[in-house]
C-alpha positions as CSV (number, residue, x, y, z in Angstrom):
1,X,-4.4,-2.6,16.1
2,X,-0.8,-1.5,14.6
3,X,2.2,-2.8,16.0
4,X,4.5,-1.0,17.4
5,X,6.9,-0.4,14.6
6,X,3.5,0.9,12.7
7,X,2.3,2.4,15.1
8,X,5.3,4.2,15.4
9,X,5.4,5.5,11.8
10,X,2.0,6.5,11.6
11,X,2.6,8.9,14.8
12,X,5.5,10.6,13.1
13,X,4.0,10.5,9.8
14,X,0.8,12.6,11.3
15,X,3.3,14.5,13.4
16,X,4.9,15.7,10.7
17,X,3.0,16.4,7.6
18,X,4.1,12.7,6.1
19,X,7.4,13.0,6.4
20,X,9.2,10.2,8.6
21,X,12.7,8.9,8.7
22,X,14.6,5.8,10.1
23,X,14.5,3.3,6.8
24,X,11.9,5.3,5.4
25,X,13.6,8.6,5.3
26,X,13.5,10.3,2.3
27,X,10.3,8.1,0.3
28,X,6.9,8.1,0.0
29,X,4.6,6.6,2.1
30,X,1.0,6.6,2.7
31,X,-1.3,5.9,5.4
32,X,-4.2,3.4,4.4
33,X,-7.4,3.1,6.3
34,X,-8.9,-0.2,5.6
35,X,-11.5,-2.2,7.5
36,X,-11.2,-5.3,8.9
37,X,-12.9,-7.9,6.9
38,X,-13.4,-10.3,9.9
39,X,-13.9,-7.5,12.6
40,X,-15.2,-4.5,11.0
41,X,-12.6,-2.4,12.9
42,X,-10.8,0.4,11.1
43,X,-7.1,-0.4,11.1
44,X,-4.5,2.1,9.5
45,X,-1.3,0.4,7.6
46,X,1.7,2.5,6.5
47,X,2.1,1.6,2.9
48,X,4.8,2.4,-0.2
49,X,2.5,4.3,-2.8
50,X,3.4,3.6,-6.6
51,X,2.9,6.2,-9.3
52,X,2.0,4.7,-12.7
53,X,2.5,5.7,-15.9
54,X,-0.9,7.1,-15.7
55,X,0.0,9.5,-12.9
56,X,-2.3,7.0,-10.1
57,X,-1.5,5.9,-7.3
58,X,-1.4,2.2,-7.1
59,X,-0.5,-0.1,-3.6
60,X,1.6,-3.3,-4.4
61,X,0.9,-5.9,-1.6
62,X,4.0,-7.4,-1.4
63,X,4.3,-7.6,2.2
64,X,8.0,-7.5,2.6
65,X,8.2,-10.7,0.7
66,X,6.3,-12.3,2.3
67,X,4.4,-15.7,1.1
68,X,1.1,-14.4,2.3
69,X,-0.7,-11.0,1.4
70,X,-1.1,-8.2,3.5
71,X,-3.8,-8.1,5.8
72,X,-4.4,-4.1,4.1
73,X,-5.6,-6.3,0.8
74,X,-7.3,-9.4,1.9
75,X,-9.2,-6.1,4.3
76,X,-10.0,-4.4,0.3
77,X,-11.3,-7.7,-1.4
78,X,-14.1,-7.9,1.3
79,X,-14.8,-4.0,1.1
80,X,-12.7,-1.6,-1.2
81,X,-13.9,1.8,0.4
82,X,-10.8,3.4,2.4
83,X,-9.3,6.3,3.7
84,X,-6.0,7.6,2.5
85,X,-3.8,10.2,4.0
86,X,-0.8,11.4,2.0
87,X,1.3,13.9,3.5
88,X,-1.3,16.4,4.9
89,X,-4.2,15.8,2.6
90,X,-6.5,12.6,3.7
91,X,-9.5,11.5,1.6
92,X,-11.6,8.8,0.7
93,X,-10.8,6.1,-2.1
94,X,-12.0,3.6,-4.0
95,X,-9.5,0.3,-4.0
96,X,-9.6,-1.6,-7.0
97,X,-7.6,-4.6,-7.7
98,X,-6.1,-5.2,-11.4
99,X,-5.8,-8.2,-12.9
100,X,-4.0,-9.6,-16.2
101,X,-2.7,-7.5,-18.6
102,X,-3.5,-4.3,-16.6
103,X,-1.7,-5.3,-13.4
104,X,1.2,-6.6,-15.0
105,X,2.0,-3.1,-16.8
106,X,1.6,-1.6,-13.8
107,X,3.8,-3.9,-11.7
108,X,6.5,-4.1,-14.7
109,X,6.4,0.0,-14.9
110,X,6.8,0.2,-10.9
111,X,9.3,-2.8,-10.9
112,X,11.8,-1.1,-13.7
113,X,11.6,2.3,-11.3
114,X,12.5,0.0,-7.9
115,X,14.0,-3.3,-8.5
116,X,13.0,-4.2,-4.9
117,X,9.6,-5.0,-6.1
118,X,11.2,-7.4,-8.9
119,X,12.8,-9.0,-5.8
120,X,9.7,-9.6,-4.0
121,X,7.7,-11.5,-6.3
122,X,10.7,-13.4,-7.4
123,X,10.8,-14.6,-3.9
124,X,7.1,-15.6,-3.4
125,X,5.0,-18.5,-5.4
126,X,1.7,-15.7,-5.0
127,X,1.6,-13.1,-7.2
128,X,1.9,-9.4,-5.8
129,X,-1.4,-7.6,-6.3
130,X,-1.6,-4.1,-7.5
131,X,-3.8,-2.4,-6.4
132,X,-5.6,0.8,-7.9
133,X,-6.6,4.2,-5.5
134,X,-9.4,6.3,-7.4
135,X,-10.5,9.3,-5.3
């Protein structure tokens, strides 16, 4: 179940086509669908959605900062299949986590566009996954 500061995003988000405001006025977010790798429930996370070089959409699972992942990725290690709704299109994805070389160009490109993601991992012993979304 979302808290409520989720919980509220995600009503405005579907209210209005994506769109929400508050701290997230004015930047891209997506809603991820993931299920729960302990209870098999479906649970929906607001997320920050990274365009690569490459034109994909990639998740970083930073969690704020914080020294733990994201519930959203340790939910994709144990089954990668979820549901993604940007704006007013939803559909189904495939996650796929990168590793070595791969991930870091894709962290390094998304961390030269936002330095806040920079910040983040310097602030954490774990590394920040990235995360690819293949439709």
């Amino acid at each position: 179940m979302a808290n409520d500061f989720n919980q509220s995003i995600i009503d405005e988000f579907r209210a209005h086509g994506g769109r929400v405001g508050g701290p997230f006025e004015g930047g891209r977010l997506l809603l991820l669908t993931t299920t729960g790798r302990r209870t098999g429930t479906r649970y929906t996370t607001p997320v920050a959605p990274v365009t690569g070089p490459d034109g994909r959409t990639y998740l970083i699972g930073s969690a704020g900062g914080s020294p733990r992942h994201p519930d959203w990725y340790l939910n994709i290690l144990a089954d990668p299949e979820v549901t993604v709704e940007d704006g007013d299109r939803t559909y189904q994805a495939h996650a796929t986590v990168l590793t070595g070389a791969e991930r870091d160009r894709i962290f390094d490109a998304a961390a030269a566009e936002n330095p806040g993601w920079a910040k983040y991992q310097a602030g954490v012993a774990r590394i920040l996954p990235v995360v690819a979304l293949s439709a």
